[in-house]
Structure formats: structure tokens, C-alpha cells
C-alpha positions in Angstrom: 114.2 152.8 106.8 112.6 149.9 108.8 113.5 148.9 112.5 111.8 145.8 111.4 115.3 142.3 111.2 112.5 139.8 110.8 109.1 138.4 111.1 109.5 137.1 114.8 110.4 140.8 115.7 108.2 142.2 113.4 105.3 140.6 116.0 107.5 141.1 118.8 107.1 145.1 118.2 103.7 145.1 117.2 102.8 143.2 120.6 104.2 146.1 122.7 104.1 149.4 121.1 101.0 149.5 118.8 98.8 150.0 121.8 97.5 153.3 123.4 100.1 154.6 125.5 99.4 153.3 129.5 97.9 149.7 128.1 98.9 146.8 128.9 99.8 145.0 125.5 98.3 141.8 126.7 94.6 143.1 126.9 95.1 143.7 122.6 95.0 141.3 119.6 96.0 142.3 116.4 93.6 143.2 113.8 95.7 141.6 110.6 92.9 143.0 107.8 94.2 146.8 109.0 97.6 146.2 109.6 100.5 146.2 107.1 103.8 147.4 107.3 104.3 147.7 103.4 107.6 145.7 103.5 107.0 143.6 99.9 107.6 144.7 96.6 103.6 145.5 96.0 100.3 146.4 97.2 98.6 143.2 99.0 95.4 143.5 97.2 94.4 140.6 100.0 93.8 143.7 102.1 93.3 146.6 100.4 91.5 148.1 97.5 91.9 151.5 95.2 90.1 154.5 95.9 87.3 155.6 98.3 84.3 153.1 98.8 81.4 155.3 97.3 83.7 158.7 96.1 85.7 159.4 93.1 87.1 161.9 95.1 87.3 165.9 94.6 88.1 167.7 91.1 90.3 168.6 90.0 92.0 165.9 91.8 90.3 162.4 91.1 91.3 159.0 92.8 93.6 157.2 90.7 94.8 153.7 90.7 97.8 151.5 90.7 100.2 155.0 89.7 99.3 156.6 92.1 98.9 154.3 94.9 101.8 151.5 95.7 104.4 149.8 97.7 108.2 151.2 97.1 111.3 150.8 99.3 109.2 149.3 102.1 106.6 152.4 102.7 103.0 153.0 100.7 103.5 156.2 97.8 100.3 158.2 98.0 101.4 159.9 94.3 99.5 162.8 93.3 100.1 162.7 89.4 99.3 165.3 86.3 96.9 164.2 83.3 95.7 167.6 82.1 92.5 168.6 80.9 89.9 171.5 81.6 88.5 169.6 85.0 89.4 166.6 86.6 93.3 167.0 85.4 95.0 165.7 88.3 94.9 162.3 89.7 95.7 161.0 93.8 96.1 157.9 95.3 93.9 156.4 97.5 93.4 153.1 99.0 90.6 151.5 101.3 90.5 148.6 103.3 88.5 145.6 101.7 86.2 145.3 104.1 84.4 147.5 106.9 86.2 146.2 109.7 86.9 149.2 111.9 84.8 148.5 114.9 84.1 149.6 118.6 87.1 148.5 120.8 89.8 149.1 118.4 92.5 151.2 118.2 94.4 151.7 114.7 97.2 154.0 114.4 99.1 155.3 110.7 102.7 156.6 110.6 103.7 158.7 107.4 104.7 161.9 105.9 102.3 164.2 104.4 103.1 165.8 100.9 104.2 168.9 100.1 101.6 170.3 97.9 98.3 172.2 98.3 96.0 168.7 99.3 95.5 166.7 102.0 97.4 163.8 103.2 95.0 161.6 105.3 94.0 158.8 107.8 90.4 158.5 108.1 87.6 156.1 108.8 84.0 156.3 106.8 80.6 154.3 106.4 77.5 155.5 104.1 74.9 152.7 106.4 72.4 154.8 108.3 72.0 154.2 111.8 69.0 154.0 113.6 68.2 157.9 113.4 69.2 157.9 109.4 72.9 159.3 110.1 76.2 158.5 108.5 79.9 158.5 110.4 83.4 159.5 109.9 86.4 160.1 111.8 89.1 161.8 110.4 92.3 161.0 112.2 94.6 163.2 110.5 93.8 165.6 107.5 97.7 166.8 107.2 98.1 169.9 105.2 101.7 170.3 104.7 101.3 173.7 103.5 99.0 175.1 105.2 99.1 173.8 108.6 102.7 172.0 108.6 102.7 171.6 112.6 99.5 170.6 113.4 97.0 167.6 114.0 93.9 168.0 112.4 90.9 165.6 113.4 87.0 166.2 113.2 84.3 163.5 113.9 81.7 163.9 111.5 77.7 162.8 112.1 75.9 163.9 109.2 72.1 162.8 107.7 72.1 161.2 104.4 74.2 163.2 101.8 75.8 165.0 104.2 73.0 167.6 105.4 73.0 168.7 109.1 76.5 167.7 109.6 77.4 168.1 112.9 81.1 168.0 113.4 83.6 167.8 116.2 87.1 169.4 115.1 90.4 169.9 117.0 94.2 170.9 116.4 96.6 169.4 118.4 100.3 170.8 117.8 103.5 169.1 116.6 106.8 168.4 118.0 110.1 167.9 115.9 110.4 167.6 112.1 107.0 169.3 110.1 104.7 166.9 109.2 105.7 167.1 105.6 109.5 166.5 106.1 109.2 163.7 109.1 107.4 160.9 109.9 104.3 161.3 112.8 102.2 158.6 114.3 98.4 159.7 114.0 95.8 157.1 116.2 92.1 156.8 117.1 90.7 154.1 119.9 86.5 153.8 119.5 86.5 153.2 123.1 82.9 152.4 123.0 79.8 154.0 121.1 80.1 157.2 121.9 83.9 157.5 122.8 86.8 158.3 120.9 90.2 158.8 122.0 93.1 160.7 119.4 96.7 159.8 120.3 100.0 162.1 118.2 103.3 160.2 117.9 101.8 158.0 120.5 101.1 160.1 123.0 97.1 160.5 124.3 95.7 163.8 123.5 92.0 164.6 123.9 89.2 162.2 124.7 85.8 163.5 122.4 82.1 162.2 123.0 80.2 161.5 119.7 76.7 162.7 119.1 76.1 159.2 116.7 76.6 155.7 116.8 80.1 154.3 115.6 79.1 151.6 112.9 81.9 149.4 111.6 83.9 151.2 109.5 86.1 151.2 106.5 89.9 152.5 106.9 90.9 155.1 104.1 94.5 156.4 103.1 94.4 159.1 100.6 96.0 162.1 99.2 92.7 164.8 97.7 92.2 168.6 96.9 89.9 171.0 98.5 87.2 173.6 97.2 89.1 176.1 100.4 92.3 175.7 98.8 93.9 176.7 95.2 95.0 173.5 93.7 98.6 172.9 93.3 100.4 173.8 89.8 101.6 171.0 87.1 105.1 172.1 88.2 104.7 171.4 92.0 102.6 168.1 91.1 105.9 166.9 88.9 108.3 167.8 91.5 109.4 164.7 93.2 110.2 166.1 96.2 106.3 167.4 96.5 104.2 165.2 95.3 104.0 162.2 97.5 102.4 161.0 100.8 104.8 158.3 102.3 103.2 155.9 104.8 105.6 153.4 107.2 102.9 151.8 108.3 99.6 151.5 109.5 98.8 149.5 112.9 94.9 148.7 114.4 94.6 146.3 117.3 91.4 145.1 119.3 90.6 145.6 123.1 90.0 142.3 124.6 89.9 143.2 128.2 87.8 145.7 129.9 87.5 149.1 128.5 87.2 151.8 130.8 85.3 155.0 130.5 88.7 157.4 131.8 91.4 158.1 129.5 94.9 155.8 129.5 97.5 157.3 132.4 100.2 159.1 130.8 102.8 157.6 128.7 106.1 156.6 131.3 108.2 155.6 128.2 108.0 152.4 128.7 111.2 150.8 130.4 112.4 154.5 131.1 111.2 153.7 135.1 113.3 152.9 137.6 116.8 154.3 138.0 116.5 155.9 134.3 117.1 160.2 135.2 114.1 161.4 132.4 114.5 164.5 132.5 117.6 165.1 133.6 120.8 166.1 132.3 123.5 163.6 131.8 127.4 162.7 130.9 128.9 159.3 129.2 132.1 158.5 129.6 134.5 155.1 128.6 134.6 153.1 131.1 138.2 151.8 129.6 141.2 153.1 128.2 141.3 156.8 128.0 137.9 157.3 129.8 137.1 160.3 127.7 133.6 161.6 128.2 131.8 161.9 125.0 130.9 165.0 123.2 127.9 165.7 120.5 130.0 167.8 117.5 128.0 171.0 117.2 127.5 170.5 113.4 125.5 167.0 114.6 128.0 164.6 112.5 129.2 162.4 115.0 129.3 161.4 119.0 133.4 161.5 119.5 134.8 159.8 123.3 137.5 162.8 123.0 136.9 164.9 126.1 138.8 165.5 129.3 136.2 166.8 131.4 132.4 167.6 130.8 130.9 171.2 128.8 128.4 172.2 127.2 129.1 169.1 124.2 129.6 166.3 127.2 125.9 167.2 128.1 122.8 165.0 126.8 119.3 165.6 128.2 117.3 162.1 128.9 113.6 162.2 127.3 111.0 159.1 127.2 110.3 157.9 124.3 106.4 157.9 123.1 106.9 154.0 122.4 109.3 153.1 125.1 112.7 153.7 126.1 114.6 156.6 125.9 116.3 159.3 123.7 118.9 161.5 124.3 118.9 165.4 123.0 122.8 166.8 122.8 122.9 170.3 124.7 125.8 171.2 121.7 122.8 171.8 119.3 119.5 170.4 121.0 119.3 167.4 118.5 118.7 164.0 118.9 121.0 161.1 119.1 120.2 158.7 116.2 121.4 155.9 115.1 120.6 156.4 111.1 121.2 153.3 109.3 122.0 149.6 110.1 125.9 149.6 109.2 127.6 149.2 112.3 130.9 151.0 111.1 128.7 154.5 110.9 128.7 157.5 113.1 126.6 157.7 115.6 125.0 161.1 115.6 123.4 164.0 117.1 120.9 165.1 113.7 116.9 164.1 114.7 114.9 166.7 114.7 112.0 164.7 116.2 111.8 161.2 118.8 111.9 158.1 115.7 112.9 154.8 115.7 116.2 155.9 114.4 117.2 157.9 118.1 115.0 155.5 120.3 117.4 153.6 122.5 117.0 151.0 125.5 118.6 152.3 128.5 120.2 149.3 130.5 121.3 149.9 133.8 125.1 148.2 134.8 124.8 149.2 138.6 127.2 151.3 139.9 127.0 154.8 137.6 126.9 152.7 134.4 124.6 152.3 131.3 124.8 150.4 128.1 122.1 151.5 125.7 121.0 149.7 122.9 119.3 151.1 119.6 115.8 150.1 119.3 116.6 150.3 114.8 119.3 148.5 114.4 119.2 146.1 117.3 123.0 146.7 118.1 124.9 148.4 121.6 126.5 152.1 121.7 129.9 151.2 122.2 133.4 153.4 122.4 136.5 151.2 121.4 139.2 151.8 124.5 141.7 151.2 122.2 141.0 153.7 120.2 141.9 157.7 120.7 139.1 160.1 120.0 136.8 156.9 119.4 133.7 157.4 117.5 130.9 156.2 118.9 129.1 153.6 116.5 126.2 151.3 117.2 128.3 147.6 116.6 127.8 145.8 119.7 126.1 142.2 120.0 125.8 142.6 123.6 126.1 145.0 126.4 130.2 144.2 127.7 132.7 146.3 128.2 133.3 148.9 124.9 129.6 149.0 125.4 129.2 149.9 128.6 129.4 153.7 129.5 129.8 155.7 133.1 126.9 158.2 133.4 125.8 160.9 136.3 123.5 163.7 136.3 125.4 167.3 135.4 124.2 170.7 136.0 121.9 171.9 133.2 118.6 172.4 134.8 119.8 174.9 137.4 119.8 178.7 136.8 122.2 181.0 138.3 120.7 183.6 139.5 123.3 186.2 138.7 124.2 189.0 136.4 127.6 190.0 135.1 129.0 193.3 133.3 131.4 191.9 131.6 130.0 191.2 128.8 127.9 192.9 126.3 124.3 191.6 124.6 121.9 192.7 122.0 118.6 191.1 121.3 117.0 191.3 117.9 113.6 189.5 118.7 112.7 189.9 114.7 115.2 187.4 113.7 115.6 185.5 116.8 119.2 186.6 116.9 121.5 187.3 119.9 124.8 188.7 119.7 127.1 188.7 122.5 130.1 190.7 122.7 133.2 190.1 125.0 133.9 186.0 124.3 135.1 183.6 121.7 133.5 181.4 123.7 130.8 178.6 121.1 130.5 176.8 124.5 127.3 178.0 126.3 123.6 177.5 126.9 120.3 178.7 126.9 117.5 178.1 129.2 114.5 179.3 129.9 112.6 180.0 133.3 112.1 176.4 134.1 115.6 175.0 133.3 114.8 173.7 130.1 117.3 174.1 127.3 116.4 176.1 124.8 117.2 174.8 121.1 120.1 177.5 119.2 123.0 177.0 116.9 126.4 179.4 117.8 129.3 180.5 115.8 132.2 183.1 115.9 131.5 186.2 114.2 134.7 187.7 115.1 137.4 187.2 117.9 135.6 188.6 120.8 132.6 188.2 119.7 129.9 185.6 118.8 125.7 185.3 117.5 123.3 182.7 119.0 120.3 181.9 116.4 117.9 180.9 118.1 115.3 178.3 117.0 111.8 179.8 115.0 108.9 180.6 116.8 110.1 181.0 120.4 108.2 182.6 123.0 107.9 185.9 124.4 109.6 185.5 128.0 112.4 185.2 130.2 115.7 183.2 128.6 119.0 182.5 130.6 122.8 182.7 128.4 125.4 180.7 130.9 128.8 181.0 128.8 130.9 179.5 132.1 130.4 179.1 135.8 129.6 182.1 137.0 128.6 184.0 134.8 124.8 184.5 133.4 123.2 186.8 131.2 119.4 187.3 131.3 117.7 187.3 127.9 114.0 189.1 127.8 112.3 188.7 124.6 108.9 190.5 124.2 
């Protein structure tokens, strides 16, 4: 779904957040010929064209046309599609800007979903004019291989001779946070900071600055889906499965540096207006500043924020993070998810389900003075507000400005702090081959995990009898040393080799 209400704010957000994080949006101009946000009903042919400038792509996988590349429900389908046949039986989508236009001093960015079969999903930049020692360019931006590699970044600058001999790339892997790249959306960007610079940004945020060994020629943009001669192509089942097959792009952004370019890498991303006064990084508690003054609790199972409790646990707790693009999110300690706000109907839920920091759980935090906050979601454009007439309230995203219902208490809570002690009274088994901790001697769904730093560690918790209950813990963490706090008091140390 779009964050986008209209035109005016449609240029309002691309003024301040398609730039590298750290720059100041008015050194940029918008480069309209590689920028579309896919919002009509079809492909503007004004701007783009099918397939690959000089390629028919890679058997058995060949670029297709208008099936397999165009505009639905406000994103760009990338389709892979079946035609049988001994060779080239498959068809992907591809599209290319209409004219080389990619130059030094730019910086173009692509959010989308990769697909879920055995190809590529890709953002990438190409030219076949020789420079002055007879080389070609390309910089790959992303080469998403949701089945392969479904958490990682994958660029490579490549400066080969004519017909690709004596290539000479420059690959790196940069990991990623939240939702696999095949079942969320990620922001993938490049800046040509000069001729021999480029800088690669992931969901916005600056990760490695690499020095080319060619000359950056103007350049042609390239979305595509393709198959590769490393990797068995994918079945006529998985290519007709709808929930496989295709590449989803939101939208793709490029903007021009108009003021001077420096040779050191941007300053880290603050989040934009999370400065001053905003706790990042800290752990927090929101309570009504009307009526029942109930603090409000994230429901374990992530459906809904309720204003129900009494006095702050484990649920009244929400960790403060900056957002790659500005403002802040806020992760619920009951089940380390993010607080989104999922749709624009203002009698919805709002609730603690992201997995990863999207337009859907960015917010803008607004200081009140005086312990209080109103925040205001970035998608829909509407306040967080808790009716004080209203037991139990749910907390929905309605407001039209930041008054009363909308305004929220907030202070910093313990969260970050380990307790250094140990306690016999309860009982705790590791199993570090399925992430699972069972802890005997409680009833107790109400605790938290940390690690050595104070950070929370991400785990679902349910009764498995009446003195007893099992922590799963989320895949793939760490070998080290983990913290349990079920109350005050009283601390459990988890070692997981």
C-alpha cells in the first residue's frame, strides 16, 4: 500500500527522504526520467522501455514484454511466466529506462520485493560505449536471490573489455534486517559520487563506499527478473505459483547532487526529526493522558495496542528506534515487533505485527512538553490516539491533529539494565538445536530476554503447563551470553554455545 494522499505530498516526500542518509535535501533535484512511483493503471512508456538495451536475456529465461512486465495495484509486476519448449521456455520481465541518463552525481534508489523462485530479482545500471581504454560499466545495485541468499545485499561493480573479457569485478554482501527480502519490501541505492566513486545505501542506510577501476559513463537503469547458468532453473509449477513468481517494485527514486560533493562518506543516519528530546534507544511507556490513564500494552499475539493496564510490564514496554527515513518506530517488548499502522481506515487496530522499519510503523514523534508525546503515522497521515471515554480503548490512528485523545504520557522504563543476580528458584533447560528454553517453576508469559548489552532479544512465550512455560527464541541467534528477567529480582543467565 502507498503512504502517498496526493501529488503535493507525493513531492513533499520525495524532497526529504529520497536522498542519501546525512544530506541535506536541498543540495538534490529530482531526476523525473528515473523516478516513478507506479501509481497509474499502466506502464508510462514516456519513461521506460521493455527488456535490456542490447540482451535478450539468459535461457531458458528470455525477456518478455507487456505480460511480464506492468503496473498493478500501484507497484511494477516483474512476472516470470511459462511458454514451454526445449530452450528458451520461460519468459521474465524486464524494463529499461529510455534513455542513458544515469550519470555522475546521482543517486537513485529501488524499493521492492524479490521473487520467490530460483532467478534474480534486480536493480542495476549498464552501458556497452567503450571508454577511453576500450572498457564497458555496470553496477549492480541489488541482485536479490530470494532463495538462495534471502537476507542479503548483493552488489558488484563490473569493468570489463569489450564482450565482457578481463572483467574485473568488485562484489560485496551486506546483511538484512526484518522481513527476507522475498516476503518484505527493502530499499536498495547507489550514489556515483564522482568517476571513480560509488557509495551503496540498504533500506537507506550507508553501507560501504567502493573505488572503481573505470570511468562511470552515463548509464541506462534496468529492472529485471533473469535466470542463471549457477543455478537450476525453477520448475513450471513454481513459475505458475502466484505466490512465487513475481518481483514487486514500490518504487524507484534517482535524484541529482547540485551542491558540492565531497570525497568522505555521508555521517550516519540520525533518523531524521528523532533529535532532540526523542529517547532512541531507550525503552519507553504510553499512557492516557485522560480518563482512566491506562498505560498501553502490545497483545503478545501482535493484534492490537489496548490503553488497558494499571501499571507497566513486560506488554507496557516499547523500545524507541530511528527510522532509516526519518522519525521513529517503536518495537513492543511483548513480542519484539513493530508498531504499524497497516492500512488507512482510521477505525482499525493499531498494531504490534512488522517484522521490518516500513512506511507502515514509521511515526513522527512530537514532543507535548512535560512527559508527553503525540505521534503521528507517517502512512496514513493521522495521530495515535486512546478515546478517554472509552475502557480498554484500542488504540487507532484517527486523529486530525495532535489534542488531547492524541496526546500520550511517556518516560523511560527499565529494560536496558541487567541484574546481575542469580536465583534457585527456578529451574531452566537450554536446547540450543531448536532455539528453545523451557523454564520450570512459573506460569509467568510476562518476562524478557536480553543479551549482554541490554538489548532485547526477539522470542514468542506460552504456558506449557501450570508451573511451567517454553521461550522460542527467534532463528539464527548467536552463540553468547542471554539474560531471562521473569520479575524484579529475579534473573536467570542463559549460555548458548
Amino acid at each position: 500500500m502507498k503512504f502517498f494522499l496526493s501529488v503535493v505530498s507525493l513531492m513533499f516526500c520525495l524532497g526529504i527522504w529520497a536522498q542519501p542518509a546525512g544530506e541535506n535535501p536541498a543540495n538534490w533535484t529530482k531526476v523525473n526520467s528515473l523516478s516513478d512511483e507506479f501509481s497509474g493503471n499502466s506502464l508510462n512508456q514516456g519513461k521506460w522501455e521493455f527488456g535490456h538495451p542490447w540482451w535478450r536475456g539468459r535461457s531458458p529465461a528470455i525477456f518478455g514484454k507487456g505480460a511480464n512486465a506492468f503496473v498493478n495495484n500501484g507497484r511494477l509486476v516483474i512476472r516470470a511466466t511459462w511458454v514451454g519448449g526445449n530452450k528458451d521456455y520461460m519468459r521474465s520481465g524486464a524494463i529499461r529506462s529510455k534513455n542513458r541518463d544515469m550519470a555522475v552525481g546521482m543517486y537513485s534508489e529501488c524499493s521492492y520485493k524479490a521473487n520467490s523462485l530460483n532467478m534474480g530479482s534486480n536493480f542495476w545500471f549498464a552501458h556497452n560505449s567503450r571508454d577511453n581504454q576500450n572498457r564497458e560499466d555496470e553496477i549492480d545495485v541489488q541482485e536479490a536471490f530470494g532463495t538462495q541468499a534471502p537476507r542479503t545485499m548483493n552488489t558488484n561493480v563490473h569493468n570489463p573489455q569489450p564482450n565482457f573479457t578481463n572483467d574485473q569485478p568488485q562484489p560485496n554482501k551486506f546483511s538484512v534486517s526484518g522481513a527476507d527480502i522475498d516476503k518484505g519490501f527493502h530499499t536498495y541505492g547507489v550514489w556515483i559520487v564522482n568517476e571513480s566513486t560509488l557509495r551503496f545505501y540498504l533500506d537507506g542506510v550507508f553501507k560501504k563506499q567502493v573505488t572503481t577501476n573505470s570511468t562511470i559513463q552515463p548509464l541506462w537503469m534496468i529492472i529485471n527478473s533473469e535466470t542463471y547458468n549457477w543455478m537450476s532453473p525453477p520448475t513450471q509449477s513454481q513459475v505458475n505459483d502466484g505466490s512465487k513468481r513475481d518481483m514487486l517494485v514500490d518504487y524507484v527514486r534517482t535524484w541529482r547532487k547540485t551542491g558540492n560533493i565531497q570525497g568522505n562518506p555521508p555521517p550516519p543516519n540520525n533518523g531524521g526529526n528523532a533529535g532532540s528530546g526523542v529517547p532512541i534507544n531507550k525503552v519507553i511507556s504510553l499512557r492516557k493522558t485522560g480518563g482512566d490513564r491506562k498505560f498501553v500494552t502490545g497483545e503478545r499475539n501482535g493484534s492490537q495496542l489496548l490503553a488497558r493496564a494499571g501499571s507497566v510490564r513486560g506488554w507496557e514496554k516499547f523500545r524507541v528506534e530511528s527510522h532509516p527515513k526519518g522519525g521513529v518506530v517503536l518495537k513492543a517488548l511483548s513480542n519484539n515487533k513493530y508498531v504499524q499502522v497497516p492500512n488507512k481506515d482510521a477505525n482499525a487496530p493499531v498494531r504490534n505485527q512488522g517484522t521490518f522499519k516500513g512506511d507502515w510503523e514509521r511515526f513522527e514523534w512530537k514532543s507535548k512538553g512535560n512527559g508527553k508525546v503525540a505521534l503521528k503515522s507517517v502512512h496514513s497521515g493521522k495521530w495515535l490516539q486512546a478515546s478517554w471515554n472509552e475502557a480498554n480503548a484500542i488504540i487507532r490512528a484517527k486523529g486530525n491533529a495532535d489534542l488531547g485523545w492524541e496526546t500520550f504520557d511517556w518516560k523511560t522504563e527499565s529494560g536496558q539494565k541487567i541484574i546481575g543476580q542469580q536465583t534457585n528458584s527456578l529451574k531452566i533447560a537450554v536446547n540450543p538445536v531448536q532455539d528453545m528454553v523451557v523454564l520450570e517453576g512459573t506460569s509467568n508469559v510476562d518476562v524478557q530476554l536480553f543479551d549482554q548489552t541490554g538489548a532485547a532479544v526477539g522470542f514468542s512465550v506460552e504456558k506449557t503447563s501450570d508451573n511451567s512455560i517454553a521461550l522460542d527464541l527467534d532463528d539464527g541467534l548467536s552463540a553468547g551470553i542471554y539474560f531471562l528477567v521473569t520479575k524484579p529480582g529475579q534473573t536467570l543467565k542463559i549460555v548458548k554455545d
